[in-house]
TIVODO-952541 format. One record per residue: residue in three letters; z, x, y of N, C-alpha, C in turn. Coordinates in steps of 0.05 Angstrom, whole numbers, plus 5000, padded with zeros to 4 digits. Layout:
AlaZXYZXYZXY...
***
This chain:
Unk500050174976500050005000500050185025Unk498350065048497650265069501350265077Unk501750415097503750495105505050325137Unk503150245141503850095170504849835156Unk502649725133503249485122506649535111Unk506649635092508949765081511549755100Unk511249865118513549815148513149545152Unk511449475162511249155169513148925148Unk513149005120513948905100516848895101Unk517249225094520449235086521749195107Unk520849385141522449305153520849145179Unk520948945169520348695179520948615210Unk523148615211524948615238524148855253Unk524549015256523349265264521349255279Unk520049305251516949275260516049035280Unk516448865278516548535294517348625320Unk519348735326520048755343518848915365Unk517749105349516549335372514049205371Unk512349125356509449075365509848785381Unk510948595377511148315393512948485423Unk513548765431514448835452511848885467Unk510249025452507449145464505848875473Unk505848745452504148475456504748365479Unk507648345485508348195514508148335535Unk507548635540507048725560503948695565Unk502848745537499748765557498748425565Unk500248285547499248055564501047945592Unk502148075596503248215623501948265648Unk502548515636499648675653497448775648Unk495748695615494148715615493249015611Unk495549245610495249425594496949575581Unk496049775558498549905545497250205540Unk499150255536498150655546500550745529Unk502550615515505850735495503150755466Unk504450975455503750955421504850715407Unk503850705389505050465364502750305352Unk501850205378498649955370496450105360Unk496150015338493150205329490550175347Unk489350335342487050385371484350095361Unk484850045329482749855322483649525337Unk486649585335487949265344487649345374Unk488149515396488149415411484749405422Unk482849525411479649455423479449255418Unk480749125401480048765388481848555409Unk483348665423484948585439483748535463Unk482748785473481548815495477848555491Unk477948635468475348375474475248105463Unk477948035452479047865453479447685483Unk480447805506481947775525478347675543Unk476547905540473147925546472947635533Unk472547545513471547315503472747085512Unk474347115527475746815546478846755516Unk478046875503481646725491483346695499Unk485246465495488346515509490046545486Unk491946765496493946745471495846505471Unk495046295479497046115478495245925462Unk493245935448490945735433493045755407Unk492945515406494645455381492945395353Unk490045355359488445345332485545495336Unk484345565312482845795316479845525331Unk478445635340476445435363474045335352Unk472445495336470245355315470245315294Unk470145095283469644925262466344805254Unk464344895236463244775226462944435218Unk460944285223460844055211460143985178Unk460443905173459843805143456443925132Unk454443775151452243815140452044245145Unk453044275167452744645167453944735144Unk456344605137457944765107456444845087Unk455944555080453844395054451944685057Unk450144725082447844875085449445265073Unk451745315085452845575085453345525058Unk454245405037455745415014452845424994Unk451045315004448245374981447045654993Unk447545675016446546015020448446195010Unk450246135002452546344993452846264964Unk451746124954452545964921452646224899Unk450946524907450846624889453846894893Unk453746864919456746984923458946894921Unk459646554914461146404910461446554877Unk458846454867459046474833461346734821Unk459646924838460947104831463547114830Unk464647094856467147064861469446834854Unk468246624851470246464835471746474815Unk471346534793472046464771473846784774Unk474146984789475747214797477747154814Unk476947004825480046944842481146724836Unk480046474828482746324798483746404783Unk482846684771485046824760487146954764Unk487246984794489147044807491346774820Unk491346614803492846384820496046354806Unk496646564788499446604799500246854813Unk499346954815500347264826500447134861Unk498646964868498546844893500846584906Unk501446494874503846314874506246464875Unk507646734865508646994864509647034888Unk506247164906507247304928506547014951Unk507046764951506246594968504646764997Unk502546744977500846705000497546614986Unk495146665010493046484999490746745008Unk488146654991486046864994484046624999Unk482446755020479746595019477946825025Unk475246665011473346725018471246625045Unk468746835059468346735082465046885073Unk464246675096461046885091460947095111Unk458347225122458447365136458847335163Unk459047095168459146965196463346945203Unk463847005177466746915177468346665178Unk465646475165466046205166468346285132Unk469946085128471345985100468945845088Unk468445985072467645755044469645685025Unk471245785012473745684994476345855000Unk478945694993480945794998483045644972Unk484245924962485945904944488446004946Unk491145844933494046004945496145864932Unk497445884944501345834947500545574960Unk501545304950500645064969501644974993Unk504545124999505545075022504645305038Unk503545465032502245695057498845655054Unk497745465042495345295054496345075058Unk498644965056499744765078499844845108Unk501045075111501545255138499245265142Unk497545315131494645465139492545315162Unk493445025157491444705153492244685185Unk494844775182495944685212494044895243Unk493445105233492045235253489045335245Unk487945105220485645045229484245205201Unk485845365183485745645163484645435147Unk482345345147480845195116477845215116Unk476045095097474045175088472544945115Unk470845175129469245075148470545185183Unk473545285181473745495200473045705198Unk472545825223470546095226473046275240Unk472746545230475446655238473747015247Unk471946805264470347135287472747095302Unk472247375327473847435351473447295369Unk471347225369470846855389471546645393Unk472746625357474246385353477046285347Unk477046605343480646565334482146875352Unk481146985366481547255372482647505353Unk482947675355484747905336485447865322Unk483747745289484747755267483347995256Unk484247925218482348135206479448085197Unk479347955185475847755182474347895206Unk476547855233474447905249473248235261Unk475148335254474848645254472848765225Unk473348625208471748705190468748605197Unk468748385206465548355220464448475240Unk466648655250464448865270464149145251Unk466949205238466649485228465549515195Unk465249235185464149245158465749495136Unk468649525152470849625128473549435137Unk474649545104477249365111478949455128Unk480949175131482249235160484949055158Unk486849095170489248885162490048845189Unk491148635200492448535222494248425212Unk497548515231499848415222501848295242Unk502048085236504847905250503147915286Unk505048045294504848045331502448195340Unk500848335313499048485324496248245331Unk495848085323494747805328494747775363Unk492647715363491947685402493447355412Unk493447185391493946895393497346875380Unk499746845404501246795390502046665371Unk500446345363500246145351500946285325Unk498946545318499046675292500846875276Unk502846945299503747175297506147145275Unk506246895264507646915240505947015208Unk503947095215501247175196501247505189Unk500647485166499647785158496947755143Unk494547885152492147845139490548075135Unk490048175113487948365105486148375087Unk484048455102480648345098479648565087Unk477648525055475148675054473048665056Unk471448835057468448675059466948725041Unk465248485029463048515002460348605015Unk459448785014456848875030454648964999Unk452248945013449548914996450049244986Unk449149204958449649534955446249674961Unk444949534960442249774976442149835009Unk441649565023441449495058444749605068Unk446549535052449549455068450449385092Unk448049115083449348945105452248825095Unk452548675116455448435109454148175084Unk455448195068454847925053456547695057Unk459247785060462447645058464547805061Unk466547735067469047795064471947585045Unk473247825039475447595019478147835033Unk479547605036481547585059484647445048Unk486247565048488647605036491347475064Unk492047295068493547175088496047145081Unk498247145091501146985081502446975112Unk504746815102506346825130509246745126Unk510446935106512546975096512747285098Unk514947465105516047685107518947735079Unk519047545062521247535055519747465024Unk518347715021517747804988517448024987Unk517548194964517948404955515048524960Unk515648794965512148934978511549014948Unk512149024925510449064904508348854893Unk510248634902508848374893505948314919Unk506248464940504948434961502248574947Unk503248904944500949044942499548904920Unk500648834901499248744877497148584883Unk496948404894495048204909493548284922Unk493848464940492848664965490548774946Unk491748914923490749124906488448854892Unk488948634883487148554867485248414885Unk485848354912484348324926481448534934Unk481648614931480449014937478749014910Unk479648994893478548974865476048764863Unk476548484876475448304873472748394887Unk472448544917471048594932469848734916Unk470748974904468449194888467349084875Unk468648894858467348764832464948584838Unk464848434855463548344871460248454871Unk461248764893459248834896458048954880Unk459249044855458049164834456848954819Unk457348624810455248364812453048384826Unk453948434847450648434866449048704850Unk449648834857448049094839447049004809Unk449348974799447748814763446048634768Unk445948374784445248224789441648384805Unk441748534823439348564834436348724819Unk438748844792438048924773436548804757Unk437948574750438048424726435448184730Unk435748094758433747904766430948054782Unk430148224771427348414787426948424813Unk429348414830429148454862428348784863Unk429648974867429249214875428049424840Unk429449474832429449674813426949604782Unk427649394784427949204760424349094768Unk423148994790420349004795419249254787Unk420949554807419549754805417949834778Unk419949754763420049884734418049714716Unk417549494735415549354712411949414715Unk412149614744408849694752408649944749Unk410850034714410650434712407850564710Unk405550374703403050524702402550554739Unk402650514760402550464786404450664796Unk403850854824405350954835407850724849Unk409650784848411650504863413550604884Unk414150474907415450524940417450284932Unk419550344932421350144947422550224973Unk423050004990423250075017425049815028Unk426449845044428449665052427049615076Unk429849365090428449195105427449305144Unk427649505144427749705161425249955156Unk423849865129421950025122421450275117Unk424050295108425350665100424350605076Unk423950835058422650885033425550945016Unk426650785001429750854992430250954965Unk427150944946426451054921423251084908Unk422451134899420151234881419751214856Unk418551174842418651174811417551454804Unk417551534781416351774774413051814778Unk411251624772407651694782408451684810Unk409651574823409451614859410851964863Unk413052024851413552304854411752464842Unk410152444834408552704815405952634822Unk405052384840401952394849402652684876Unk400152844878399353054893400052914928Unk399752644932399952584965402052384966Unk402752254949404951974944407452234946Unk406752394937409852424934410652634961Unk408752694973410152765008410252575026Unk409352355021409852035040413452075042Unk414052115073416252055074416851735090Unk415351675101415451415122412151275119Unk412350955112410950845115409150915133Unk410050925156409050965187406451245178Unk407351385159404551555165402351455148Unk401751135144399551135124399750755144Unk398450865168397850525193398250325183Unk395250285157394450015154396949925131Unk397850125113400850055091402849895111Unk402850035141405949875150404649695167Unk403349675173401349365183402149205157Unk401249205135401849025114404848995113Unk406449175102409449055107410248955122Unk409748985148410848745167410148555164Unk407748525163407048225150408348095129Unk409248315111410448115088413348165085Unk413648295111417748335108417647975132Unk416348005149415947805171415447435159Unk413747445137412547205131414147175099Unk414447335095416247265054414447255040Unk410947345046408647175030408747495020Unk407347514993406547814976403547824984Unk401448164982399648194985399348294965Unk397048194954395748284927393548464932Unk393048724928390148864917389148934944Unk390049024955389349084991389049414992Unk386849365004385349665002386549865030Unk387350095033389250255042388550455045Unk388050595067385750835068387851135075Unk389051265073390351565070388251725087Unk388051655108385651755135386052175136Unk388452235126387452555125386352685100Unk386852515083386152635044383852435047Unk383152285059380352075055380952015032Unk382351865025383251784995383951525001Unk383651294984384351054986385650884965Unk387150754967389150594947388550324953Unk389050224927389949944928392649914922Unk393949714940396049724938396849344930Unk399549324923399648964924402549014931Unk403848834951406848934966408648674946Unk409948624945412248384932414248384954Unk415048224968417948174994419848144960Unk422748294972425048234963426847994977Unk427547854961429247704988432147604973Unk433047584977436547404977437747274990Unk437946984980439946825000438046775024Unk435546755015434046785048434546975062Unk435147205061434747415065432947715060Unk430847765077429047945074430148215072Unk430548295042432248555039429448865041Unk427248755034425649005038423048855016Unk421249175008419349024992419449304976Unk417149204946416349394933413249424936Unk412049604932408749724940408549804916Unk406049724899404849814887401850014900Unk401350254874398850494891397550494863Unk394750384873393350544846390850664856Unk390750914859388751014867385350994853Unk383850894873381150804860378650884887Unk378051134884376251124903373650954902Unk373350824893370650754885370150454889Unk373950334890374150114888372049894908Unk370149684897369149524919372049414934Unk369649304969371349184981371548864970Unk368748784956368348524942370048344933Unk372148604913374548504897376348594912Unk377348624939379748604950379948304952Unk383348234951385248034953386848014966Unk386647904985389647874998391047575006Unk394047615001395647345007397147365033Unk395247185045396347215074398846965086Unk396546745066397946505065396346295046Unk398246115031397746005009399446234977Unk398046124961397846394941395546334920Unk395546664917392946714904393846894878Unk393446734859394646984831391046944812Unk391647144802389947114767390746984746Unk388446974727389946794703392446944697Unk393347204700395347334678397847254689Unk397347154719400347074739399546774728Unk399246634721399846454719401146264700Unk403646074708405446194691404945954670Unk404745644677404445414662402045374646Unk402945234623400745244603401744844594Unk400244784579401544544564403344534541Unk404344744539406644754518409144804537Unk408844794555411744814575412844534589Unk410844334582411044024588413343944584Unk414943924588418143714573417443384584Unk417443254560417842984566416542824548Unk416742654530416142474512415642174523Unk416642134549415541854550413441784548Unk412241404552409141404551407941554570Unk408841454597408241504613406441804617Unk408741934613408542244616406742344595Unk407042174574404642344552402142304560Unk402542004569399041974572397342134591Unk399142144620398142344633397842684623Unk399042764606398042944594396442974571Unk395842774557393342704540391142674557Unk389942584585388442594594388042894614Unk389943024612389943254620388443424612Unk389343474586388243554564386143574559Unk384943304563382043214562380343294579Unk381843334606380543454631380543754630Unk380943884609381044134609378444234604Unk377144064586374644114556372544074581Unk373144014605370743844631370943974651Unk368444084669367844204690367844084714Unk367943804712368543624738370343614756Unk370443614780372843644798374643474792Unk376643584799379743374786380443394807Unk381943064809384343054833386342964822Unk388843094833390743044820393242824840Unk393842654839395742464859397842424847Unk400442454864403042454855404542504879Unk407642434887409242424896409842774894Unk411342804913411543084917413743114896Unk414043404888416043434866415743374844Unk413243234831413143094805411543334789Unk410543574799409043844790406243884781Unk405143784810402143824806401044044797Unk402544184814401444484808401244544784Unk404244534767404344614729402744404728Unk400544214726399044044721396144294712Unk396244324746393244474755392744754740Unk395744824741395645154728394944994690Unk396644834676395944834648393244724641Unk391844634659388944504651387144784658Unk388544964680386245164680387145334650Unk389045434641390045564617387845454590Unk388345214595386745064572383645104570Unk382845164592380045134599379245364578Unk375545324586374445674574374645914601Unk375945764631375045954652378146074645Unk379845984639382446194629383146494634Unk381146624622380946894631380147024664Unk379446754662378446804704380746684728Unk380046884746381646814773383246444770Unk385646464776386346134785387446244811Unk386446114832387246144856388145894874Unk390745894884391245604889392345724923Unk392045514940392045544967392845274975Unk395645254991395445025002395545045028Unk393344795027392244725055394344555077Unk396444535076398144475100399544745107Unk398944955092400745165110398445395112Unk396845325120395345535144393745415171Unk395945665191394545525214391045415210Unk391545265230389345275242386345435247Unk387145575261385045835274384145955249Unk385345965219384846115207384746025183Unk383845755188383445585156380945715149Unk378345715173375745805158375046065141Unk377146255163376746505146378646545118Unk379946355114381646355091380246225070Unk378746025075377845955052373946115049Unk372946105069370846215065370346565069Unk371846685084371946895084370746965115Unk369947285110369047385135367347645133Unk365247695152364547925156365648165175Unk364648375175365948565193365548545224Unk366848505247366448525264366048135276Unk366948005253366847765255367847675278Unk370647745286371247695305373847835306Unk375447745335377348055341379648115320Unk380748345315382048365290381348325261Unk378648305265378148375231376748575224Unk377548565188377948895176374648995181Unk374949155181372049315187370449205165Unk371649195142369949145116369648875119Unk369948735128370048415120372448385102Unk372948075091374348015067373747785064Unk374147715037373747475017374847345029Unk373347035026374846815014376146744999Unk378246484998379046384973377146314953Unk374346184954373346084948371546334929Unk371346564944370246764932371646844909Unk375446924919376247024897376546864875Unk376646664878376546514849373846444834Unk371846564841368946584829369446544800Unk368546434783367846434752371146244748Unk372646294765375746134755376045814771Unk377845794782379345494784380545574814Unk380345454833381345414855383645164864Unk386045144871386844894869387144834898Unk386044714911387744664929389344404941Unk392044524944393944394948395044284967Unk395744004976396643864996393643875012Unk390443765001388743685013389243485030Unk390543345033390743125054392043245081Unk393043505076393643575105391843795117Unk388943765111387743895124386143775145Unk385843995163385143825188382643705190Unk381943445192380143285201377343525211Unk377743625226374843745246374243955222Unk375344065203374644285176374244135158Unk373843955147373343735122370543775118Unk369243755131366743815139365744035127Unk366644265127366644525120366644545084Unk367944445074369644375049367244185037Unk367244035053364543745036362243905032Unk361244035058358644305049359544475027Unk361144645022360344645006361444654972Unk362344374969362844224946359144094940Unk357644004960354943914957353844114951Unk353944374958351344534958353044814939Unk356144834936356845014916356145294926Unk354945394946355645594958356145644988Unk357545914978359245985010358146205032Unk358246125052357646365077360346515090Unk360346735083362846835103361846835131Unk364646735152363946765176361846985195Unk360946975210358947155214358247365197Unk356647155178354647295165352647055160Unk349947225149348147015138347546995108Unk348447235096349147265073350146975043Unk348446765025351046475019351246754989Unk352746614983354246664957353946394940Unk351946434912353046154898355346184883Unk356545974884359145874875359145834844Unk360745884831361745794803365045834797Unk365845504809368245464812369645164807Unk371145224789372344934778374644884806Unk374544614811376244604838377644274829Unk379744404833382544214833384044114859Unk384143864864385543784888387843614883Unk389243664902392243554900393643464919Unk394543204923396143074955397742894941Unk400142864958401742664952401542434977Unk399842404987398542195009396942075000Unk397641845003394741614997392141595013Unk390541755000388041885021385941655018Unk387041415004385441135015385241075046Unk388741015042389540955071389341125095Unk389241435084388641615104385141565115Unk383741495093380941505106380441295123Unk382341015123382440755137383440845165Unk385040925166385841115193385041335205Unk383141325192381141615216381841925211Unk383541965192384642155185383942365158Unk381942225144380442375125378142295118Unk376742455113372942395105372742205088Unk371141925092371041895061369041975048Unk367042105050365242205038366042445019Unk368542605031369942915021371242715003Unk372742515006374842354982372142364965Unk370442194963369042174939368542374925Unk367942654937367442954935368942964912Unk371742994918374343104902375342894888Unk374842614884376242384863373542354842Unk372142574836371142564812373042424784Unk374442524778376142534761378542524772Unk380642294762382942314777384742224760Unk387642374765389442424746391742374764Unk393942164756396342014771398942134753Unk400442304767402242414760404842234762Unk405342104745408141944744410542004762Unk412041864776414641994796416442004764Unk418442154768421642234752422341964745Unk423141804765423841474761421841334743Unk419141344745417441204727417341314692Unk418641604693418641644668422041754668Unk423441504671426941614668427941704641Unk425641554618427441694590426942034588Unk425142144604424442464597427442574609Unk428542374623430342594642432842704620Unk433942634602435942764592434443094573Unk431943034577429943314561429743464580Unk429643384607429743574637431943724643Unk433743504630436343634634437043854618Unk437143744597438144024580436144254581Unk433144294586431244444595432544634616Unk433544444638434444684666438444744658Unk438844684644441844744637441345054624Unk439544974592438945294586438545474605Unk435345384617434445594638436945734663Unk437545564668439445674686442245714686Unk443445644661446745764651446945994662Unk445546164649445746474645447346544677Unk445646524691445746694720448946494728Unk449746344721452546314728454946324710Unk453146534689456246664674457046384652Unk454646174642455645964622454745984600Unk454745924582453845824562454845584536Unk452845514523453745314508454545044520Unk453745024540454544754563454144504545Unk456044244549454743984541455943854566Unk453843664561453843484577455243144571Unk456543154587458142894586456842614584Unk457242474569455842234564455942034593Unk457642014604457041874628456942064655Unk456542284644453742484669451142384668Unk451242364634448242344636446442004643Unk448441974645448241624649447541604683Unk449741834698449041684723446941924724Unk445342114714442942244719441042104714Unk440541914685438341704686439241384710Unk440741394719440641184740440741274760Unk439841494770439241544799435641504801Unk434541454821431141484822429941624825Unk431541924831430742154836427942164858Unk428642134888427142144908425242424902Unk426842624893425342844901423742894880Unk425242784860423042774831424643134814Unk422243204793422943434781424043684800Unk424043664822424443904843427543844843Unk428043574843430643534862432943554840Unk432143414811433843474789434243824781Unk432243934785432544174778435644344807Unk434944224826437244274842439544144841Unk439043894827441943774822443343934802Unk441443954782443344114757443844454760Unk442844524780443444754795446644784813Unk446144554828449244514829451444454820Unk450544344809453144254792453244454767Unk451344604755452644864738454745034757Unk454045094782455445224804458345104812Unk458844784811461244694815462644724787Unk462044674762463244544736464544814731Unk467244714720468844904706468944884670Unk469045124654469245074622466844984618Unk465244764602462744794590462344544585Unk463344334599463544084593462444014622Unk459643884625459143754645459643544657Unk461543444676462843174678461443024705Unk462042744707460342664730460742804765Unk463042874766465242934786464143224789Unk462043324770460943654775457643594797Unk456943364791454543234799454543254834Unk452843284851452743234888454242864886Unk455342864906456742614912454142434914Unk452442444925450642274931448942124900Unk449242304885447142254855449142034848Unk452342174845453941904841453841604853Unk453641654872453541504887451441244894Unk449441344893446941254891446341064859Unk446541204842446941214812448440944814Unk450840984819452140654815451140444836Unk450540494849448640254866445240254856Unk444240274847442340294829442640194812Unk444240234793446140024769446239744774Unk447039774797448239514810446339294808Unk444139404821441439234832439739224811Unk440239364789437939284760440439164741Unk442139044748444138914735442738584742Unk443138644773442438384783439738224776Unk437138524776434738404777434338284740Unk436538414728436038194695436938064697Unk438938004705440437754705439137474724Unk437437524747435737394760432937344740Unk431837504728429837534709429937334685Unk433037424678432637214652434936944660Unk434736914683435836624700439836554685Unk441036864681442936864678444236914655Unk441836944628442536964611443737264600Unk446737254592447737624594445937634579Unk445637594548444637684527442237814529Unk439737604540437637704546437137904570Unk439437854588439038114603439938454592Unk441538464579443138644559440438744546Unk439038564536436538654523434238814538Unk433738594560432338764573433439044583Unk435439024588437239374603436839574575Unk437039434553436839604523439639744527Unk442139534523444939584529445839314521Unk448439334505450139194481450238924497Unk451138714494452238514507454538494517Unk456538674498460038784506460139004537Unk457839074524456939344552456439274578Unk454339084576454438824597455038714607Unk456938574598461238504611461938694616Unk462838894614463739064615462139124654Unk460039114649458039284670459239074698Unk458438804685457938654709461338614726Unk463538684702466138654714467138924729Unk465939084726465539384737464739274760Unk462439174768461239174801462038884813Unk464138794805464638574818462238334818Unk460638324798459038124806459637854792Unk459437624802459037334806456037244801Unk456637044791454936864789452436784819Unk454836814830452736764868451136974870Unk450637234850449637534858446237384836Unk446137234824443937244813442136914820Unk445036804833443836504835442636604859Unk443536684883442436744913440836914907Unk440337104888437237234892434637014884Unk435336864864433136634864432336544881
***
């Protein structure tokens, strides 16, 4: 145990006394010049006093709302993970030394707090709970908040606190920082406000506190490992020279072909190879990857292709990895790049029709006609509610196909500007216009030659370019921008909207000539709700897939979880279940999935949903339980049971008639 703490402890009184002496002079006069105050408490003091605090604020000043929490607690979910189930193990040693630990993100907001219940009783009173923020802004001269400027630990004790309110507090903070960038990730923060326990019992806490922080960050490390962020990509492009480089664009490792190529391995800074750090900004800046981008080494006249991958965490842009394969010879023809949209090959592509989960009619049939659309060269459109997985639709019919071995290139058309839809899908020549590559570059339409093009969210392309698209779907080949140069086309083309592009063409808002273009063939992707029996196969699908990364296994699921998962309607469809059961593996304790692990709202929703297909049988079959029981495909005892659960009467089925 540090030694100041240590004094502070045993001799309590003492110590109290001389620092709550200092404290009252400088808020006095505002200065102190005697030894005793450490030099870190009083600069926190001094800009404490700068930040307008009064030491007479009796609660710390910002508080988070509900929907900000909700938002911080899913950005932090994987630093939660970690940390949880480490510091409930500490929940007697904390009952012991009464006091409480929480965790905070990097902002110094609380995300959870665990303890002694009457010193998070104390705590509640000046504001110490999940959704207070404990910067120097908001609470003045604590430790949280010193550790968020100096990103080491730090302890603040009793009177040394800028806010008298606190000065019955002792708090010492570590900090969990990124082990490559080291930035701030979090801090876990050790509080009490009792002087009248034993300092072994103190350190012990102190000490496992400290523990928790390393352990932590040595998770993040396994973890960055384990999931192909930094190390773990590098290693999978060993035939390729490989750069990893953080988010600052320092070069922070090499693989072995990048140390033993003759010019890769004296690259000390991006910065000496232009057009390489032109590309990483772009893709530290946008999160999008560049594939196959040609890279010129202007003193060795040597040229690479390179393809960048962004690292990211938590929404956070930690750096990228560079792939180098040297190819002088390489055409500019077959350069690729993802500027926006995405553009993979068959080998990136990940869905096939054996990855389908779902047995209902519904769902089979649309994949029996899928199927069928694989064996056929005709344009497909594909319509569905967002989230229902057009895409795994588009990717398993191209898999199926004979173009399989060729380019699938999918681009969606609501996320590229404007100005640069033409040259994205048709391409460009050199000198086309300002800022482009000397060589020209492809189209989408180019790179997917002999393969499958999808493109996605066609209904949000702009009206005055439709035009563009209808040419040439009629005539099947392409002109890059200034050039005169067509290219014929041989390209299977897949379209996809979750907009009713009837109604859009009635409103002036899409071609109908381009609709006819692309509803050659058309394929209606069922919502989640229309095929509700697949959902308990969804479920246990994303339970496997995703146990692992929160430390579970062998999970079951509770019979009336799974009840209120098939009675919700699932707005968002397969996207949104896959996040429901994402959370709730993240809330659930032990291996038993219970409803109470589920978002409040699925509950919620779920029994009012119940409610209203209770009513609509019972209206249906003009009151009869039995036959309504039947129709629900649920007991008749179950049924009583249901309708004395929601309070319903007789007036609930007569007044809907």
């Amino acid at each position: 145990m540090n030694q100041t703490f240590r004094r502070a402890i045993v001799e309590s009184q003492e110590f109290n006394l001389s620092t709550k002496s200092a404290w009252n002079r400088y808020q006095e006069t505002g200065q102190y010049t005697e030894g005793g105050i450490r030099a870190e408490i009083f600069d926190s003091w001094e800009n404490s006093k700068k930040l307008g605090i009064s030491p007479s604020q009796n609660k710390i000043n910002e508080i988070i709302g509900q929907n900000a929490l909700e938002n911080r607690l899913e950005k932090n979910e994987q630093l939660l993970s970690f940390a949880t189930p480490k510091i409930k193990s500490l929940a007697d040693i904390l009952n012991d030394s009464k006091t409480m630990l929480s965790i905070t993100d990097n902002h110094g907001t609380i995300l959870h707090s665990y303890g002694e219940k009457n010193v998070l009783k104390n705590a509640e009173r000046v504001n110490i709970f999940t959704g207070g923020t404990w910067s120097e802004k908001s609470a003045g001269t604590n430790a949280v908040g010193i550790v968020m400027k100096t990103k080491q630990s730090s302890r603040v004790l009793f009177s040394e606190h800028f806010c008298e309110k606190n000065h019955e507090w002792y708090c010492v903070a570590s900090p969990i920082l990124d082990p490559f960038t080291n930035e701030l990730l979090g801090i876990i923060n050790i509080a009490g406000c009792s002087n009248q326990v034993h300092q072994h019992t103190i350190g012990l806490v102190i000490s496992e506190a400290n523990n928790i922080s390393k352990s932590i960050d040595q998770h993040y490390y396994e973890y960055i490992l384990r999931n192909n962020l930094f190390l773990n990509t590098a290693l999978e492009g060993v035939e390729d020279a490989v750069f990893v480089v953080d988010g600052g664009k320092s070069i922070v490792e090499k693989n072995e072909a990048a140390r033993a190529h003759f010019i890769l391995r004296g690259v000390q800074s991006i910065k000496s190879l232009p057009e390489l750090d032109r590309l990483v900004d772009s893709v530290l800046q946008n999160g999008q990857k560049i594939v196959r981008e040609e890279v010129s080494d202007y003193e060795n006249k040597l040229k690479f292709i390179c393809s960048i991958y962004p690292v990211t965490f938590q929404d956070e842009q930690l750096g990228a990895v560079i792939y180098f394969r040297e190819n002088p010879t390489y055409s500019s023809s077959k350069t690729q790049k993802l500027a926006s949209g995405r553009s993979v090959n068959s080998k990136s592509t990940r869905y096939s029709f054996d990855d389908m989960i779902g047995s209902s009619t519904e769902f089979a049939d649309v994949v029996k006609k899928a199927r069928k659309a694989s064996l056929i060269e005709s344009t497909l459109f594909l319509a569905g509610e967002t989230g229902t997985g057009k895409e795994v639709f588009a990717q398993a019919i191209h898999q199926a196909s004979n173009r399989s071995d060729q380019p699938f290139v999918a681009i969606n058309c609501g996320a590229i500007p404007h100005g640069l839809f033409e040259s994205e899908l048709f391409g460009y020549e050199s000198g086309a216009f300002t800022g482009a590559k000397s060589k020209g570059n492809p189209g989408k339409f180019e790179l997917a030659q002999r393969g499958t093009i999808f493109l996605d969210e066609i209904g949000d392309m702009p009206l005055d370019l439709q035009v563009h698209l209808l040419r040439i779907l009629e005539e099947r080949v392409v002109t890059r921008i200034g050039g005169d140069k067509t290219t014929l086309l041989d390209v299977r083309v897949i379209a996809a909207t979750h907009k009713n592009l009837t109604e859009a063409v009635k409103k002036g808002e899409f071609r109908e000539d381009l609709l006819y273009r692309l509803r050659v063939i058309q394929l209606r992707i069922p919502s989640l709700r229309e095929r509700i029996y697949d959902v308990p196969a969804l479920v246990n699908h994303f339970i496997k897939k995703m146990s692992g990364q929160f430390g579970k296994q062998d999970i079951r699921v509770h019979k009336d979880t799974m009840q209120c998962l098939t009675q919700y309607t699932w707005p968002g469809n397969i996207r949104e279940l896959k996040n429901v059961i994402q959370q709730a593996l993240f809330n659930m304790e032990g291996n038993m999935l219970f409803p109470f692990d589920l978002p409040p709202e699925v509950i919620e929703n779920s029994e009012e949903n119940e409610k209203e297909r209770l009513i609509e049988a019972m209206i249906r079959e003009n009151g009869n339980i039995t036959n309504a029981a039947k129709v629900l495909n649920i007991s008749r005892s179950t049924m009583y049971r249901k309708i004395k659960q929601h309070h319903l009467t007789e007036e609930n089925w007569i007044d809907g008639n």
